[in-house]
FITOR-254736 format. One record per atom (N, C-alpha, C, O): x, y, z; chain; residue in three letters; residue number from 1; atom name. Coordinates in steps of 0.2 Angstrom, whole numbers. Layout:
residues N
x/y/z/ch/aa/i/at
X/Y/Z/A/ALA/NUM/CA $
...
***
This chain:
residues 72
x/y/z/ch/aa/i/at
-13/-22/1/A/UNK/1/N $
-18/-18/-2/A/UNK/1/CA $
-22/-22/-6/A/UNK/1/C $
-20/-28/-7/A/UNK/1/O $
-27/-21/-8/A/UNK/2/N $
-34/-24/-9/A/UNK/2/CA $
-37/-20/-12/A/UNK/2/C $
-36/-15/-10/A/UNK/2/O $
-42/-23/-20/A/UNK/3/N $
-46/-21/-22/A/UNK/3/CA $
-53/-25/-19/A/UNK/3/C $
-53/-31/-21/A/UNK/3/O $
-59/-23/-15/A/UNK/4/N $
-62/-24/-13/A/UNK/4/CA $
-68/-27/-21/A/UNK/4/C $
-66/-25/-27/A/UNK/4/O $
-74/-31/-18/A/UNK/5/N $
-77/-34/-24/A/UNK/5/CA $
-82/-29/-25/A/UNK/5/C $
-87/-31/-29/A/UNK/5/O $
-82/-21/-21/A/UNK/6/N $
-85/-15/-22/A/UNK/6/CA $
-82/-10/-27/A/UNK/6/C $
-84/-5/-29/A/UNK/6/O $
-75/-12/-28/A/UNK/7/N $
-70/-8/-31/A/UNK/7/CA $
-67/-3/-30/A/UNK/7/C $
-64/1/-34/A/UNK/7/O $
-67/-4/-22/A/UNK/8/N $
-62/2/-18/A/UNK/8/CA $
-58/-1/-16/A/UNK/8/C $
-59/-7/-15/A/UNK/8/O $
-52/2/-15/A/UNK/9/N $
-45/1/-15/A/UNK/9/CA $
-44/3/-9/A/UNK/9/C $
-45/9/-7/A/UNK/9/O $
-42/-2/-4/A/UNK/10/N $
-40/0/3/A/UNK/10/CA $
-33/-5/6/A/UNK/10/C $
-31/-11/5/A/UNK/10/O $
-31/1/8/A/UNK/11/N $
-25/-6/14/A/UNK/11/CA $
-28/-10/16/A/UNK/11/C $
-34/-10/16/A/UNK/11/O $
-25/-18/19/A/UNK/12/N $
-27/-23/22/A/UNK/12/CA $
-20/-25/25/A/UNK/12/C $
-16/-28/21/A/UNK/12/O $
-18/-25/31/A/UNK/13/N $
-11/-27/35/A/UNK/13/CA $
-14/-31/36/A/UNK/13/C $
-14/-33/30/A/UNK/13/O $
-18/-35/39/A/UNK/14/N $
-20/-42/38/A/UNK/14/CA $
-18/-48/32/A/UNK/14/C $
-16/-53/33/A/UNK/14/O $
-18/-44/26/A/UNK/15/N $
-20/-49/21/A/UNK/15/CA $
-25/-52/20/A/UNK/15/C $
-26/-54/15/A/UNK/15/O $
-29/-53/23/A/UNK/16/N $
-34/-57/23/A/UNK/16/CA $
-43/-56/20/A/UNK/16/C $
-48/-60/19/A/UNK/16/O $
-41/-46/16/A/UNK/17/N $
-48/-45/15/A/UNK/17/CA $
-49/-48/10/A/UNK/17/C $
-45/-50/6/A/UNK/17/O $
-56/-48/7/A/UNK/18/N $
-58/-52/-1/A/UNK/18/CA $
-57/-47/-6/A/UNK/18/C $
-59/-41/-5/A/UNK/18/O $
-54/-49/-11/A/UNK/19/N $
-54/-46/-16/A/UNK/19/CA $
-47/-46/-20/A/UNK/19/C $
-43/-49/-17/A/UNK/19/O $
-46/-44/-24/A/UNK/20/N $
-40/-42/-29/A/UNK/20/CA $
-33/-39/-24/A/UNK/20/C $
-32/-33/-22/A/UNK/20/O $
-31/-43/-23/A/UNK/21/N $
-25/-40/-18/A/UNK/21/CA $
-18/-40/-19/A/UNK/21/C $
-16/-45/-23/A/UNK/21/O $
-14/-36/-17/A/UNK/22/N $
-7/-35/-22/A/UNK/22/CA $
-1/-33/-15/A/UNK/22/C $
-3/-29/-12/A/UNK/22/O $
5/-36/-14/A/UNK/23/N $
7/-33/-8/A/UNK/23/CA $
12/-28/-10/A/UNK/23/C $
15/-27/-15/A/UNK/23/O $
12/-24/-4/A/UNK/24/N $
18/-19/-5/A/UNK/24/CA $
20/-18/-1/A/UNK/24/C $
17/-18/4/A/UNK/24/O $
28/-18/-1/A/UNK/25/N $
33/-18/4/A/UNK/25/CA $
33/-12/9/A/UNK/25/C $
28/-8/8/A/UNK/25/O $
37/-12/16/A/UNK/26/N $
36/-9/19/A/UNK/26/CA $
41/-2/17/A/UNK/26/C $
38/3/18/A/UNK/26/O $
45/-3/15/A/UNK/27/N $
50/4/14/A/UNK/27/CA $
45/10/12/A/UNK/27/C $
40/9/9/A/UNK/27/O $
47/17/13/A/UNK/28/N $
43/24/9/A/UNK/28/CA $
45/23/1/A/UNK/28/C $
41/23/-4/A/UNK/28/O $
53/23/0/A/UNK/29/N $
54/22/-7/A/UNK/29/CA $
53/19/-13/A/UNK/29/C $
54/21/-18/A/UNK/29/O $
51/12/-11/A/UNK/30/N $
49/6/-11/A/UNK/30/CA $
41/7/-16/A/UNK/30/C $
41/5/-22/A/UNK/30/O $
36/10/-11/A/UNK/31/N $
31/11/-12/A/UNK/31/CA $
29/18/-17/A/UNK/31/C $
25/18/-21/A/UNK/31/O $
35/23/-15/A/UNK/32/N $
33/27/-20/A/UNK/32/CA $
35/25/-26/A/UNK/32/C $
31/26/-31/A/UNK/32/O $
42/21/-28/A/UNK/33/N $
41/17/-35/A/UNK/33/CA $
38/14/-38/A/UNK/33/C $
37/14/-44/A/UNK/33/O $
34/9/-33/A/UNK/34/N $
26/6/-36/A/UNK/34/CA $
21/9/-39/A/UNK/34/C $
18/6/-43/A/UNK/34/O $
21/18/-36/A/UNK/35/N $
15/22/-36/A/UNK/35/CA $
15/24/-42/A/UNK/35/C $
11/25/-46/A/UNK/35/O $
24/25/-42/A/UNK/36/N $
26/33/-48/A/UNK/36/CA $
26/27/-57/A/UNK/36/C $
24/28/-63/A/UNK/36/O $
28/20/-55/A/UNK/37/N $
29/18/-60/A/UNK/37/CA $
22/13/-63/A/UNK/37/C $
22/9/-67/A/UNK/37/O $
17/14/-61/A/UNK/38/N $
9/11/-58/A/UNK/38/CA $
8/2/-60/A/UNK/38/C $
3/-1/-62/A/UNK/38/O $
15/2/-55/A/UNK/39/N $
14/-7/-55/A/UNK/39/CA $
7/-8/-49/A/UNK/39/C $
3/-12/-51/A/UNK/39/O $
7/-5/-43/A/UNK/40/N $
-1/-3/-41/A/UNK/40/CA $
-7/-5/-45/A/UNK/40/C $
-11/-9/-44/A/UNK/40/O $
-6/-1/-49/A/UNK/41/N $
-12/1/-53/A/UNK/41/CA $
-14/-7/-58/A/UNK/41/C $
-18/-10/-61/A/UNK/41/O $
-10/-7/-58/A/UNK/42/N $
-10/-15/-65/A/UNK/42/CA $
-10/-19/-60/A/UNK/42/C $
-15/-21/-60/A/UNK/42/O $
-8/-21/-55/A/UNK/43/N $
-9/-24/-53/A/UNK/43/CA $
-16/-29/-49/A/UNK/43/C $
-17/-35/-49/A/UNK/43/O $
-18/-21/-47/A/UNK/44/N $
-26/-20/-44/A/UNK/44/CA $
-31/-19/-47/A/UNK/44/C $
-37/-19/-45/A/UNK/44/O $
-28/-19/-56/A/UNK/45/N $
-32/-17/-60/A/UNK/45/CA $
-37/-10/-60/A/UNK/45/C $
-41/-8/-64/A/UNK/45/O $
-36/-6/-55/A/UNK/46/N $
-39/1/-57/A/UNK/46/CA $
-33/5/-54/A/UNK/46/C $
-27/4/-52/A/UNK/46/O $
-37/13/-55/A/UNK/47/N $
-31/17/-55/A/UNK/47/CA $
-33/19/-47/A/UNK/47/C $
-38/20/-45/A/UNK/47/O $
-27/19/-44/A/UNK/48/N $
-23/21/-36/A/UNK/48/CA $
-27/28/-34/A/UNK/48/C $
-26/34/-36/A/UNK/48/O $
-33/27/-30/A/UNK/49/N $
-36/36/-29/A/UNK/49/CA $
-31/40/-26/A/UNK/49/C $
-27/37/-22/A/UNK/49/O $
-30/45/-27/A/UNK/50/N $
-24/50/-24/A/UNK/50/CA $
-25/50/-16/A/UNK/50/C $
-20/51/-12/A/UNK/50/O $
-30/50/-14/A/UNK/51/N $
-30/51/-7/A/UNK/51/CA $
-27/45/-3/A/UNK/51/C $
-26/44/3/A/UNK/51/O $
-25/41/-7/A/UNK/52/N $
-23/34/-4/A/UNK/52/CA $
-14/34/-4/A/UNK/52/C $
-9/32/0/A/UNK/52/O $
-15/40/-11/A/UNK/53/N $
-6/38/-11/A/UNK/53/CA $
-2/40/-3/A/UNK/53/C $
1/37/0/A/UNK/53/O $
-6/48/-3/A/UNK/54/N $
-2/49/4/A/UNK/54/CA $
-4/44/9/A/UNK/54/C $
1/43/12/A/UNK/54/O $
-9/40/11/A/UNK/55/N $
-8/36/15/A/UNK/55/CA $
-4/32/16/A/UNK/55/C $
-1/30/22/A/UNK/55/O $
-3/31/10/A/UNK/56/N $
2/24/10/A/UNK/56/CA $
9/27/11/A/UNK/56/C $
13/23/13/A/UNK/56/O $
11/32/10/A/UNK/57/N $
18/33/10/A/UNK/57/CA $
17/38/19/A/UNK/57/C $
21/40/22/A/UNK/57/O $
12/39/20/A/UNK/58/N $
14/41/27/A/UNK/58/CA $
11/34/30/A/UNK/58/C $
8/36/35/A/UNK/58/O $
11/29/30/A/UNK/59/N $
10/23/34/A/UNK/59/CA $
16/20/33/A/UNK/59/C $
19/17/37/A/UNK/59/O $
19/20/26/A/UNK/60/N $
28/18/25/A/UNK/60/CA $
31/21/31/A/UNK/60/C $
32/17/36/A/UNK/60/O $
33/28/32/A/UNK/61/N $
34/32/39/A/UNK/61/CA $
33/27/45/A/UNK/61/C $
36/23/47/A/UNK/61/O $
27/29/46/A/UNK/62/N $
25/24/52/A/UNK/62/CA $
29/18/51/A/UNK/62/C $
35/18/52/A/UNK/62/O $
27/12/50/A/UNK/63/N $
32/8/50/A/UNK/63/CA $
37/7/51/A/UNK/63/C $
39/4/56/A/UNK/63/O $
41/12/47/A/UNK/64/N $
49/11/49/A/UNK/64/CA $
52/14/55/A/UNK/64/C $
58/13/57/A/UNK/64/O $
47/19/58/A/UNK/65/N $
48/21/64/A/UNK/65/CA $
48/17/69/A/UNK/65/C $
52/18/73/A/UNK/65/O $
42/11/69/A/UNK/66/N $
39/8/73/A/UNK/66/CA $
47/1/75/A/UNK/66/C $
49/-1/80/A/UNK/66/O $
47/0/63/A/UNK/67/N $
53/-8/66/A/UNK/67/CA $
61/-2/69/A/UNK/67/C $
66/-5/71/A/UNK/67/O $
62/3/68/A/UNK/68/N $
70/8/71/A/UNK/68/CA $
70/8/80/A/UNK/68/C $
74/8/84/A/UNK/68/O $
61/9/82/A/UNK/69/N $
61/8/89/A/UNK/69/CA $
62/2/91/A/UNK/69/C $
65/0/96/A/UNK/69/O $
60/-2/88/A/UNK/70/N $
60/-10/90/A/UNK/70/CA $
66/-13/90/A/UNK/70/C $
67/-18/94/A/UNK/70/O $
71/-10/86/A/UNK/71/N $
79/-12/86/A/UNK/71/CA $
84/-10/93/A/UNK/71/C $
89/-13/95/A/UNK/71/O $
81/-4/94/A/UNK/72/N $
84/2/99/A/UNK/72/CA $
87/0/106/A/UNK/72/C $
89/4/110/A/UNK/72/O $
***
């Protein structure tokens, strides 16, 4: 996750975008702890837009769906 040097807050699975960047783990539970407790947010130094949270915890989903098939 990335604060861009526009001050939007977006995913980056690369890593690689410019700006203020903080990583978070892949688990769902992992990242709602992040969300709920706003290491996020201090982090990135602003506050986490709501429409991002659901992203994030429905792209945790994905993930682990992704590394559970990969195991199979």
């Amino acid at each position: 996750m990335v604060r861009t040097p526009q001050g939007l807050v977006v995913l980056d699975p690369t890593g690689k975008m410019p700006g203020r960047g903080a990583y978070v783990c892949e688990s769902n539970e992992c990242r709602k702890a992040a969300l709920d407790k706003g290491s996020l947010q201090r982090a990135l130094e602003v506050p986490i837009p709501v429409e991002l949270w659901a992203e994030l915890t429905g792209e945790a989903s994905r993930i682990e769906e992704g590394v559970s098939r990969g195991k199979e």
